[in-house]
C-alpha positions in Angstrom: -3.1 -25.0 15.0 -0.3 -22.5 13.8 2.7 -23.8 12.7 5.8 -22.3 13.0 9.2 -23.2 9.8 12.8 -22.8 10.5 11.5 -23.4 14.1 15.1 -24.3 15.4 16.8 -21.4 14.2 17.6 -17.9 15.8 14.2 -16.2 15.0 11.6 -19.3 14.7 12.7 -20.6 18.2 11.9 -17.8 20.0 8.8 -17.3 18.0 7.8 -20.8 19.4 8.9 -19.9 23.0 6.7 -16.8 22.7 3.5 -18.5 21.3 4.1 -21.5 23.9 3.6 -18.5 26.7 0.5 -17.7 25.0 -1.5 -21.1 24.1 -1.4 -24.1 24.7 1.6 -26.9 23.2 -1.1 -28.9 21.7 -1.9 -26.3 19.7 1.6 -25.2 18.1 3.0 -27.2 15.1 7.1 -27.0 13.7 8.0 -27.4 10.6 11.9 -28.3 10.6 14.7 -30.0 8.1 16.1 -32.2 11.2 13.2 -33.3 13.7 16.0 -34.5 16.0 17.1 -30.6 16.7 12.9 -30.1 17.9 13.3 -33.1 20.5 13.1 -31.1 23.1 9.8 -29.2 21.5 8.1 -32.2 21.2 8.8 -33.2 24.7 6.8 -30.0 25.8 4.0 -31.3 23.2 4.5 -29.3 20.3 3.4 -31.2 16.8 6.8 -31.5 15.4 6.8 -32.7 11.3 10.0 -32.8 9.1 9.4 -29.8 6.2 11.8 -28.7 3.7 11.1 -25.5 1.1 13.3 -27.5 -1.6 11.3 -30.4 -0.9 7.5 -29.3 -1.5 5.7 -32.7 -0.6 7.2 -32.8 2.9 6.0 -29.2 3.9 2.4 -30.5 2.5 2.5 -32.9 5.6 4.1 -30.4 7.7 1.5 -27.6 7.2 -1.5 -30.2 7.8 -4.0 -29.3 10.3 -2.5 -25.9 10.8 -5.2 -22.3 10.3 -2.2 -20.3 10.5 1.6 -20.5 9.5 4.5 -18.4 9.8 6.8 -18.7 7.1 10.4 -17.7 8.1 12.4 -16.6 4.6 14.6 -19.3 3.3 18.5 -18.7 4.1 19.4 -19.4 1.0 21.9 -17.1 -1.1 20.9 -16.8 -4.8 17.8 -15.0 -5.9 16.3 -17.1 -8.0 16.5 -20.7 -5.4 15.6 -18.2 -2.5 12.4 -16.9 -4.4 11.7 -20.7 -5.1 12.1 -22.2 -1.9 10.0 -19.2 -0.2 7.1 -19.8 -3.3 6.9 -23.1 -2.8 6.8 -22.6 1.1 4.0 -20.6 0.3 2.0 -22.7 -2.4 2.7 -25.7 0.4 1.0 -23.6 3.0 -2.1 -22.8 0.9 -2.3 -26.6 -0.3 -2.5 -27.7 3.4 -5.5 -25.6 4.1 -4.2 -22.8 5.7 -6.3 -20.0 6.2 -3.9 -17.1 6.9 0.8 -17.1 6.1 2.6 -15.2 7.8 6.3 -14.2 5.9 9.2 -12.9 7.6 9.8 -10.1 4.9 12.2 -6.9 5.6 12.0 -2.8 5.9 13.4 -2.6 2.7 12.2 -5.0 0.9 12.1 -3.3 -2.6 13.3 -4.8 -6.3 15.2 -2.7 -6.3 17.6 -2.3 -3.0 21.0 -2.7 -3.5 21.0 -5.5 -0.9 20.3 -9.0 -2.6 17.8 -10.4 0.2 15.4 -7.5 -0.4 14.2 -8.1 -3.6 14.1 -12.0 -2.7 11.4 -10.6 -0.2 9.9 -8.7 -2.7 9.1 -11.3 -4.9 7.8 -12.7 -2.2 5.7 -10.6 -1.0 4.3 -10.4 -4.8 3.3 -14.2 -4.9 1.8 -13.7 -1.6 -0.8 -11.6 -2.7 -1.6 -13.7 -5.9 -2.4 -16.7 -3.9 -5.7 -15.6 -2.5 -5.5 -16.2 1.1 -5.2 -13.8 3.7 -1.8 -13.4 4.5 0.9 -11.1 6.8 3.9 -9.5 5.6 6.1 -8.8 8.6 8.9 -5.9 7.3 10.6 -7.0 10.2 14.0 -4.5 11.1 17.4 -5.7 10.1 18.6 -8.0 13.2 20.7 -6.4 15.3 22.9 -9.4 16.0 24.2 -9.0 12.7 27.0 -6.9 14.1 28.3 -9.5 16.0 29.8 -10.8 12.8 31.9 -7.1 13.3 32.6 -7.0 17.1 35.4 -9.7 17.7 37.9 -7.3 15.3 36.6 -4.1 17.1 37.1 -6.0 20.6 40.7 -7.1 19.6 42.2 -3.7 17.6 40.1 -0.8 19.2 38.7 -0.3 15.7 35.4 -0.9 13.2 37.0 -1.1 9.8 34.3 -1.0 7.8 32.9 0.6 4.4 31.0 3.5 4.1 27.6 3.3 5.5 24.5 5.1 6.5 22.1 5.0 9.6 20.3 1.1 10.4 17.7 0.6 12.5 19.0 -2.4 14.4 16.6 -4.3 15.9 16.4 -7.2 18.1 15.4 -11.1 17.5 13.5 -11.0 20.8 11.8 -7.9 19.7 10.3 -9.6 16.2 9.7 -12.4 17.7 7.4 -11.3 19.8 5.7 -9.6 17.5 5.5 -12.3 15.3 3.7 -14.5 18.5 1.6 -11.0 18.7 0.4 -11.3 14.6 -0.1 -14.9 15.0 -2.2 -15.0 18.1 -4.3 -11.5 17.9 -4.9 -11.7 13.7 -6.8 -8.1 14.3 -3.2 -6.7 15.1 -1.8 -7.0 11.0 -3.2 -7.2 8.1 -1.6 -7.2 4.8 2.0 -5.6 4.6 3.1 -4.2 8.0 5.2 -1.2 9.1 8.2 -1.1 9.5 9.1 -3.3 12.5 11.8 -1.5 13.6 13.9 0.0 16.8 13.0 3.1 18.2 16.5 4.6 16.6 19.1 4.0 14.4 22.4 3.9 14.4 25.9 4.4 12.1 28.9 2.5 12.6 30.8 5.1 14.2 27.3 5.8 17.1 27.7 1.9 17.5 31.5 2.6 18.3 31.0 5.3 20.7 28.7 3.1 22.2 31.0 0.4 22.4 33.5 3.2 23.5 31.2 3.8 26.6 30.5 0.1 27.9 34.0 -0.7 27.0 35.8 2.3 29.0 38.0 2.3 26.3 38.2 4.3 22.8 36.3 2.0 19.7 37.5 3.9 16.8 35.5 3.8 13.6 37.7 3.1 10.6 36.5 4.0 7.0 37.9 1.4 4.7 37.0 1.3 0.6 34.3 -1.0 -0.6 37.8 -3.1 -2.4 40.0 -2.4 0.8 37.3 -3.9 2.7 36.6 -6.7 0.1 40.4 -7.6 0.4 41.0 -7.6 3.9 38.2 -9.8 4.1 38.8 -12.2 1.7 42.6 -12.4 2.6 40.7 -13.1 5.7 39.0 -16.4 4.9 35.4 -15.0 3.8 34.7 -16.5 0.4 34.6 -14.1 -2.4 30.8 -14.1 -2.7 30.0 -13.8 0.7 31.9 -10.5 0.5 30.1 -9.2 -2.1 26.9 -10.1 -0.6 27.7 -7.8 2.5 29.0 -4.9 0.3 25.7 -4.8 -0.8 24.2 -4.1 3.0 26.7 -1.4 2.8 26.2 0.1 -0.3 22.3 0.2 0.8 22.5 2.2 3.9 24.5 4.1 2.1 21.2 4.6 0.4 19.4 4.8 3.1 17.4 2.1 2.9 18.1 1.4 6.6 17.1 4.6 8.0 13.6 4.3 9.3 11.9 4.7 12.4 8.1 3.9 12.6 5.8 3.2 16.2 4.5 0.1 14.9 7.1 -2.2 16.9 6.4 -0.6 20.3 2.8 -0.4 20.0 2.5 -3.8 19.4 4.9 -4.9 22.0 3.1 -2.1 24.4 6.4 -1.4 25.5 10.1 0.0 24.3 12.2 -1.9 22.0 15.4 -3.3 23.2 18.0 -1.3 23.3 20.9 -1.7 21.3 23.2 -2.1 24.1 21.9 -5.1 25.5 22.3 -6.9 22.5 26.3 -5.5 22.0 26.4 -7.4 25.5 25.1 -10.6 24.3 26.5 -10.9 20.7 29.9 -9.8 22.1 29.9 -11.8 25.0 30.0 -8.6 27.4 27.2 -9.2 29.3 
């Protein structure tokens, strides 16, 4: 059996739908906080058991019976709970039996980005290879999606007011989830840490305005605001004050360039193109 966490978010659900095209229901498990968000899963026949990374003895239970597990990072902010929650995730996993984890870890996952969530990934990643089983490291692209949080602003004034930043490889949920359903099904595919799962390009703030620009018919201008301007305006905005520091951080690392890599691995493995940016503009801004 492979079980699947976080099963009813954004990512882990279309990992499901992916791995429900490729075997059998009877033979995919979910590992959620609220079983009542998988009633539709278990309807098809997937195994559906509550499991929750601050609660270690429920993902014991949720992990049984599975050979494989995909572990999908925890969404928690704060390094320290975040590191937790994924450890015990993992120590739960390796409890249960499970012969081979698979993490959802990042491109830059380093100790040292400038971007909190990377060296949560990296001390992840660490405690993975301590724990003796064969395990995956998926250093999935930054989700593409992501800019949605930036499009109703652009959509309403005709600009992207925004720090500083540097090129991303954008890339899409469908995209890593299907290689995720590719790593889980065909273990000859990864081994170890991956390559960078990423789109085929990347792209700066003011490209993803031209872009805009183009499928709009109308000009997108790309504004360059200060990391405080910015920080201001958005918490004069509503966004709590940590929440904007948080995503200062994203800027200040592709500043960096810890965002600007391309690598083959994601096509090949798909055998086909990544998505194109585009498509996902239309869906996250509702243009489509």
């Amino acid at each position: 059996m492979i079980v699947v966490t976080g099963a009813t978010g954004r990512l882990g659900s279309q990992v499901v739908e992916r791995l429900l095209s490729r075997i059998p229901a009877d033979q995919v498990g979910v590992s959620v906080r609220d079983v009542a968000r998988a009633a539709a899963l278990a309807g098809r026949g997937v195994r559906v058991r509550q499991g929750d990374f601050t609660e270690p003895q429920s993902l014991k239970h949720a992990f049984e019976g599975a050979t494989s597990a995909l572990i999908i990072s925890a969404g928690i902010r704060g390094h320290e709970a975040a590191v937790s929650a994924n450890r015990a995730a993992a120590d739960a996993a390796c409890a249960a039996g499970v012969e081979r984890i698979l993490y959802t870890s990042h491109q830059a996952c380093s100790p040292s980005s400038l971007f909190a969530p990377m060296s949560v990934h990296a001390a992840t990643e660490e405690h993975l290879a301590g724990l003796g089983t064969p395990f995956v490291s998926l250093r999935n692209g930054f989700y593409a999606s992501t800019l949605g949080f930036y499009l109703p602003e652009a959509l309403a004034t005709g600009r992207f007011t925004v720090p500083d930043d540097g090129p991303v490889s954008w890339t899409a949920h469908a995209d890593l989830a299907e290689a995720a359903a590719v790593a889980l099904t065909r273990p000859e595919a990864f081994d170890g840490v991956t390559p960078p799962l990423v789109a085929d390009r990347t792209w700066t703030f003011e490209q993803v305005a031209a872009e805009l620009s183009a499928m709009l018919g109308r000009e997108i201008t790309r504004v360059v605001a200060t990391d405080e301007q910015w920080r201001d305006a958005a918490v004069e905005r509503g966004m709590p004050p940590q929440a904007a520091d948080f995503t200062l951080g994203f800027f200040r690392a592709a500043r960096r360039g810890e965002f600007d890599v391309v690598d083959p691995a994601l096509p090949t493995v798909l055998d086909r193109p990544t998505t194109p940016l585009r498509t996902t503009l239309e869906a996250v801004g509702g243009l489509d």
